[in-house]
N, C-alpha and C positions, 0 to 999 in steps of 0.2 A: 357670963358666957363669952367666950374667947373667939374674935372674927376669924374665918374660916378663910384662907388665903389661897384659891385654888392652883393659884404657879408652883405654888410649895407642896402642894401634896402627890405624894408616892403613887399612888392610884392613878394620876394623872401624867405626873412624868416617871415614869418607871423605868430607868435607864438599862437593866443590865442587860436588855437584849443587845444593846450597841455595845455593850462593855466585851461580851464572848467574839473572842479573834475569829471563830467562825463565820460570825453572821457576816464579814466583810470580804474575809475571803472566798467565801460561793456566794457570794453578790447578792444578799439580802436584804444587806442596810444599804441605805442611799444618802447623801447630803446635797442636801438641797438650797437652794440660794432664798435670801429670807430679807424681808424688809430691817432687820436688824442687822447687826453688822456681822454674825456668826450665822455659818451656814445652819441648817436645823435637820438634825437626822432623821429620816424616816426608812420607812418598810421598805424593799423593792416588791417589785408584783412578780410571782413565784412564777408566772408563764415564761415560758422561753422558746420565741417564735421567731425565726431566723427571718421571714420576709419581712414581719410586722413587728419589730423589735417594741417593750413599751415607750412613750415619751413622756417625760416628769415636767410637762412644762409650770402647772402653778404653785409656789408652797404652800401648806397647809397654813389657813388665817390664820393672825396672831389669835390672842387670846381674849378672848369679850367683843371682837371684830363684827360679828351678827347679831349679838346679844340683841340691842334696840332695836333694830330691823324685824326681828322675830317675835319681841314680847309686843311691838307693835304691828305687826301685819297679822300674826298669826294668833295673838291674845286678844288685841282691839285695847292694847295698854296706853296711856295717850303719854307725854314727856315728864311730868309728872310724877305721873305711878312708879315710872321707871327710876325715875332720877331718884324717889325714897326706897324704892330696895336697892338701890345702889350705895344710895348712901348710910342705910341699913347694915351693910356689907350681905346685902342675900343673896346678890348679883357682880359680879366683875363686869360694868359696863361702860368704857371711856367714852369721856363726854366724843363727836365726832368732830373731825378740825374743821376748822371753816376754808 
């Protein structure tokens, strides 16, 4: 069975909505400032409210960022459990830095 490497899957990053010259020119897509060194596109939010204009203040987590927080708070998974489906490949979950 071949590890499943979710950065890499189409499903997950499905680019061509940023790729169509439209979605930028009526203000769709947005780029957004990212803890990596390239900005990271996203959605814009469709509303268009001249007093309340939207604000994009946080980017969207990296990728595996909540994982341990969630399979531990919300599963009752202890560091462990997590650390062998990670290392399983069933999970994308970086160790967290100290």
């Amino acid at each position: 069975m071949q590890r499943h490497d979710p950065r890499r899957s189409d499903a997950v990053r499905d680019h061509r909505f940023f790729w169509e010259q439209n979605s930028a020119s009526i203000g769709a897509s947005i780029d957004m400032a990212a803890a990596t060194t390239q900005p990271v596109p996203g959605i814009a939010s469709p509303l268009r409210l001249s007093a309340a204009p939207p604000q994009y203040r946080l980017p969207p987590p990296a990728l595996g960022a909540h994982t341990r927080a969630v399979l531990a708070g919300v599963l009752g998974m202890d560091a462990a459990q997590i650390d062998e489906l990670a290392r399983a490949g069933v999970i994308y979950a970086p160790m967290p830095s100290a």
